[in-house]
N, C-alpha and C positions, 0 to 999 in steps of 0.2 A: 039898768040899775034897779035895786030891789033891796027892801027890808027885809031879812032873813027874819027868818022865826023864832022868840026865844027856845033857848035848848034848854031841857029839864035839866036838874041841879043831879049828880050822882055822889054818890057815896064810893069813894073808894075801896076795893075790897081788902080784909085781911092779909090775902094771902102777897099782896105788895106793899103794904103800908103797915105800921104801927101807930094805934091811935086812930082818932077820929079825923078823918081827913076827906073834902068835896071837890069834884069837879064839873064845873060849866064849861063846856066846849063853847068855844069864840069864832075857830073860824078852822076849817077841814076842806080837804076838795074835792071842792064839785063839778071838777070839768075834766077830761081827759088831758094827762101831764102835768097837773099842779099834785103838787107835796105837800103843801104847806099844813099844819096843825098850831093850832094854838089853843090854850086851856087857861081858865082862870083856875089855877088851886087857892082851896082855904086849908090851913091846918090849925090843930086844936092845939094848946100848950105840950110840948114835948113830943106831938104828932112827926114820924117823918116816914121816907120812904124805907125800900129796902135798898140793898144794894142795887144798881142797875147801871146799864151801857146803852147810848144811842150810835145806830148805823153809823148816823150826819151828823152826829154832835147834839147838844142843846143850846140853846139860851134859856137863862132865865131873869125876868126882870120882877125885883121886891117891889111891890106896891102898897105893900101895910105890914108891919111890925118887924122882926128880926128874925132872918133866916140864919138857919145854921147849915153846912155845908163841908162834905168829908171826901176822901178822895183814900184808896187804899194804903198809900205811902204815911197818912195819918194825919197828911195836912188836913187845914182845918180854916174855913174862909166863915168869916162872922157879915153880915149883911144888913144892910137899912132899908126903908124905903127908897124908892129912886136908883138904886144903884142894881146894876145888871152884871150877869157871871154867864160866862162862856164853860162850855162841859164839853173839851173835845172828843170827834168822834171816838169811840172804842175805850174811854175812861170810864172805866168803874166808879162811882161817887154814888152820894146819897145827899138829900138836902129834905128838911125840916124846919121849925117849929125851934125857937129858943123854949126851954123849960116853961117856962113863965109868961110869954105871949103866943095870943096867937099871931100869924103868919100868912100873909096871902101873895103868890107871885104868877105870874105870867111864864108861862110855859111854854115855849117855841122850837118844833123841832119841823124837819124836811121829812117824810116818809120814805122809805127808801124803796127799791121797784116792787118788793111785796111788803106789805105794809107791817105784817104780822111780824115783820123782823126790825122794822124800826127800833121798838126797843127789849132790849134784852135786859130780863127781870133776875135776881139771884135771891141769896140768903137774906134773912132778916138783917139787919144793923142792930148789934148787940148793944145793950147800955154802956159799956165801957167806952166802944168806937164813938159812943154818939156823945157820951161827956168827957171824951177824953180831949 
């Protein structure tokens, strides 16, 4: 057993995110055959991703303020602290930052055999999709 190292705080780049948005990696692997990834994101008010698809799916669990959450059919999942959403594998969705707060959640995905494909990144989320 072993204290890991804190990991430096990253800045999410432009070209996947809208708005100011950070991540802390928690937990990644480090042994031959584990998957597992996990991030603490922070988002800024109205911060959110872009569109994107995981391999395995995602979880994500809200641990501060109100996420918002879209999916291409136009649903649209509102979120608290405490409460956890499932992103099946191969769904398109986006998840952010309510207008007005910021937003911090736990982010859990499996890597999939090359990792580079875990997740599949697209188009920005236009203003419309994201307050609609």
């Amino acid at each position: 057993m072993e204290i890991l190292p804190r990991t430096e705080t990253i800045k999410n780049p432009a070209t996947q995110f809208t708005g100011d948005v950070w991540l802390d990696v928690i937990a990644a692997p480090r042994e031959p055959g584990q998957r597992m990834f996990v991030g603490r994101v922070r988002f800024a008010p109205g911060a959110r991703t872009a569109w994107h698809s995981h391999a395995l799916g995602q979880t994500l669990h809200v641990t501060q303020g109100i996420a918002w959450m879209g999916t291409r059919d136009g649903s649209k999942i509102v979120a608290h602290a405490g409460e956890t959403i499932y992103c099946p594998a191969g769904e398109d969705h986006w998840h952010g930052a309510a207008p007005d707060s910021f937003m911090e959640h736990l982010a859990m995905i499996d890597h999939a055999d090359d990792p580079a494909t875990s997740t599949t990144w697209l188009e920005h989320v236009t203003d419309e999709h994201y307050l609609g």
